[in-house]
C-alpha positions as CSV (number, residue, x, y, z in Angstrom):
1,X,24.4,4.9,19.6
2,X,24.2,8.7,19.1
3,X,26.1,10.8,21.3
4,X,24.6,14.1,21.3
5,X,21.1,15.5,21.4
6,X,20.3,16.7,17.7
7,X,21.6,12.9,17.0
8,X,19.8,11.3,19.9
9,X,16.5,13.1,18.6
10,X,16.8,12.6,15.0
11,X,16.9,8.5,16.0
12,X,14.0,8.7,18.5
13,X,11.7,10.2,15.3
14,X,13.2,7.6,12.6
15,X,12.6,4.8,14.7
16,X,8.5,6.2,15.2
17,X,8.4,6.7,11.4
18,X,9.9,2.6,11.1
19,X,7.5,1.5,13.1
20,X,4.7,3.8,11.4
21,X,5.8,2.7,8.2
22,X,5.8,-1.1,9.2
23,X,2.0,-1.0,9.8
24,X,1.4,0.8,6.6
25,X,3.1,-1.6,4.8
26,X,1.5,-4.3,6.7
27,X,-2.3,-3.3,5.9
28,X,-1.2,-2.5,2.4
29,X,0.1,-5.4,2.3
30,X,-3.1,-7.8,3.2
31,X,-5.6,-5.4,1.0
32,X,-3.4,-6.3,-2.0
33,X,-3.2,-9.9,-1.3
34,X,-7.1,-10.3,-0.6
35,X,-7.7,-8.5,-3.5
36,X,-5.3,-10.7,-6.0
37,X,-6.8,-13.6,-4.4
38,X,-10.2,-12.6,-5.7
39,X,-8.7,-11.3,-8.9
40,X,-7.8,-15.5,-9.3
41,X,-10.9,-16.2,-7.7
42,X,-12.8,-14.7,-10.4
43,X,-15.2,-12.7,-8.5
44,X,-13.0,-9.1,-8.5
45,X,-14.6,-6.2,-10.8
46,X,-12.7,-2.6,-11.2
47,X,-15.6,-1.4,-8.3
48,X,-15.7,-4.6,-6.1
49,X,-14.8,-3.8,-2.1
50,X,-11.1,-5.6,-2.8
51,X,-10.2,-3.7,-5.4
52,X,-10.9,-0.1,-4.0
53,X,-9.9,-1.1,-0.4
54,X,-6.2,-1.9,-1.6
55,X,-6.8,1.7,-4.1
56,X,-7.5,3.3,-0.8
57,X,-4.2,2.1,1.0
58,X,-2.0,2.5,-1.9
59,X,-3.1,6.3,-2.2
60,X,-2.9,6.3,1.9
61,X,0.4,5.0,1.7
62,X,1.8,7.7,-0.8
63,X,0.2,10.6,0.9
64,X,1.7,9.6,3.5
65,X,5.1,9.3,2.3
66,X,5.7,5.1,2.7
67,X,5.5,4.7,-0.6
68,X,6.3,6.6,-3.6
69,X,3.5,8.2,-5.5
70,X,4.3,6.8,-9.0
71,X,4.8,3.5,-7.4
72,X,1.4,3.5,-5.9
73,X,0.0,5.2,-9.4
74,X,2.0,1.9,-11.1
75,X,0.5,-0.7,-8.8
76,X,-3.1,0.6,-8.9
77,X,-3.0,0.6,-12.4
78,X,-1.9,-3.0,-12.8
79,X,-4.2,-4.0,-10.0
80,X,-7.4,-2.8,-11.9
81,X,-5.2,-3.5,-15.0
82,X,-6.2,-7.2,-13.9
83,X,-9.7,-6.7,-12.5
84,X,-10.5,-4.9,-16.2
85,X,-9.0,-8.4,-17.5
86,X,-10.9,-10.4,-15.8
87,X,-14.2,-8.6,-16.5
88,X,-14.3,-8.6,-20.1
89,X,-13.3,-12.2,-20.4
């Protein structure tokens, strides 16, 4: 455990930001699973609610500094990379 109070501090805020992360994670998490499971499902398009609800959490989760923004940009772009699939088949 820390011993002084800059160090005492400094693990009071990372443990908020773990736990804040965590959720992020956790909805982000769901959103992508519903939307691959209607991706296999057949009934995702680019535009359906699935699709742009996980968009929405991936570019939450970057702003916000859980994820990294080009890993975010990566996973949107295979997500609708697989909706665009689907479509045109």
């Amino acid at each position: 455990m820390a011993n002084h109070k800059s160090a005492k501090k400094r693990h009071l805020q990372s443990e908020k930001q773990r736990v804040r992360n965590r959720a992020i994670k956790s909805i982000l998490a769901g959103k992508i699973k519903k939307a691959r499971a209607a991706i296999s499902n057949k009934t995702a398009t680019p535009n359906s609610e699935e699709i742009r609800s996980a968009q929405t959490e991936l570019a939450i989760a970057a702003r916000k500094g859980v994820l990294n923004k080009k890993t975010a940009a990566r996973r949107t772009s295979r997500l609708m990379k697989q909706a665009a699939k689907l479509q045109s088949a």
